[in-house]
C-alpha positions in Angstrom: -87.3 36.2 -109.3 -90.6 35.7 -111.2 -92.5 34.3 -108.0 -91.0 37.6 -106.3 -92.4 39.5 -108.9 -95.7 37.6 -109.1 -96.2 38.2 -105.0 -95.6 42.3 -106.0 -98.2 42.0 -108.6 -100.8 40.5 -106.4 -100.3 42.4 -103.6 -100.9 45.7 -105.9 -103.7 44.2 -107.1 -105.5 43.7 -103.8 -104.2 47.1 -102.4 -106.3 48.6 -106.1 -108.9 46.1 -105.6 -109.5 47.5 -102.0 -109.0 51.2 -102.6 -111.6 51.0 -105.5 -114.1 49.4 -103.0 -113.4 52.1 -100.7 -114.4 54.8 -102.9 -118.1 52.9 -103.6 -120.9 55.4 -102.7 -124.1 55.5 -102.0 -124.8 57.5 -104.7 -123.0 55.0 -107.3 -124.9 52.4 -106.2 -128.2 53.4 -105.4 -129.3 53.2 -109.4 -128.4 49.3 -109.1 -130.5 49.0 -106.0 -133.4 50.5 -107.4 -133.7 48.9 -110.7 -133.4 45.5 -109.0 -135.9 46.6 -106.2 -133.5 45.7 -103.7 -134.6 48.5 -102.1 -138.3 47.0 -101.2 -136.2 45.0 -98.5 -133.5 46.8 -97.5 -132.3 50.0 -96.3 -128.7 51.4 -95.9 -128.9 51.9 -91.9 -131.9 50.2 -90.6 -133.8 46.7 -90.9 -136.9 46.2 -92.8 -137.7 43.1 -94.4 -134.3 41.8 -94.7 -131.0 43.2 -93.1 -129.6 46.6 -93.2 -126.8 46.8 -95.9 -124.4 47.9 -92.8 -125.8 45.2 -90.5 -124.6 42.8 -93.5 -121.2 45.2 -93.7 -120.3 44.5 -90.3 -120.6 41.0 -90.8 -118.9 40.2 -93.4 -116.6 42.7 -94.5 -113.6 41.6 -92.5 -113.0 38.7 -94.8 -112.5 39.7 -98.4 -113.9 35.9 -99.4 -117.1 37.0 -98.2 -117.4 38.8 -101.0 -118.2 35.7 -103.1 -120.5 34.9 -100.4 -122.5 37.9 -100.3 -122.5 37.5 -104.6 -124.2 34.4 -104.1 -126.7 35.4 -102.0 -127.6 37.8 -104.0 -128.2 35.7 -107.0 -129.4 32.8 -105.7 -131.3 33.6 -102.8 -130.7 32.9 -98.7 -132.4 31.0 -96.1 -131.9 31.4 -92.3 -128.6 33.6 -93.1 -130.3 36.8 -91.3 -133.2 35.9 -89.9 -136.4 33.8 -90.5 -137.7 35.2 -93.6 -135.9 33.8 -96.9 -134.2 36.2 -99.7 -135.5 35.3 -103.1 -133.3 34.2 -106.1 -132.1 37.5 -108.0 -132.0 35.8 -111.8 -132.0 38.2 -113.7 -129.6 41.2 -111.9 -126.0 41.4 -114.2 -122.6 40.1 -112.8 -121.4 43.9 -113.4 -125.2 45.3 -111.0 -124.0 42.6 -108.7 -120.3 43.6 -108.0 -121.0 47.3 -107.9 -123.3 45.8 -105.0 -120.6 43.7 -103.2 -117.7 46.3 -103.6 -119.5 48.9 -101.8 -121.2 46.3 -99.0 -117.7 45.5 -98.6 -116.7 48.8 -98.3 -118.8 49.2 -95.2 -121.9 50.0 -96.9 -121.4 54.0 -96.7 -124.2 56.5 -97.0 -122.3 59.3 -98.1 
């Protein structure tokens, strides 16, 4: 009975987990991209120095572990993951500027 009811537990979790990333907006996130200059490099819908945030979207949102990936790259930095041109180390971003990030690239990256 308690395994049953651990696998209900879960499974609610991920459905919230999911429906909070799908209400990420632009809007919420956009303060996080500027204070971290992430911004400079990237744009929501086009390439500029690195990928576009849907571009990244589309390639890794269809596997909720990705999320850890796209967390790490973030801090630490990426090399030949997109392209030629390195992404620097992130140090000093917060765990909290960092999944407000993720959740909404995992939500697709929306721009409305």
């Amino acid at each position: 009975m308690r395994v049953k009811q651990l696998l209900v537990c879960t499974a609610l979790f991920s459905a919230g987990f999911s429906a909070q990333a799908a209400q990420a907006s632009f809007e919420s996130v956009q303060d996080v991209l500027t204070r971290n200059a992430c911004l400079s490099c990237h744009t929501v819908d086009r390439k500029v120095v690195g990928p576009a945030y849907k571009d990244i979207a589309a390639m890794r949102k269809s596997d909720p572990a990705n999320a850890e990936v796209i967390a790490q790259h973030i801090r630490q930095g990426s090399k030949g993951v997109y392209g030629p041109l390195p992404m620097p180390a992130n140090p000093a971003i917060s765990d909290a500027d960092i999944q407000v990030v993720v959740d909404w690239i995992m939500a697709g990256a929306p721009k409305e």
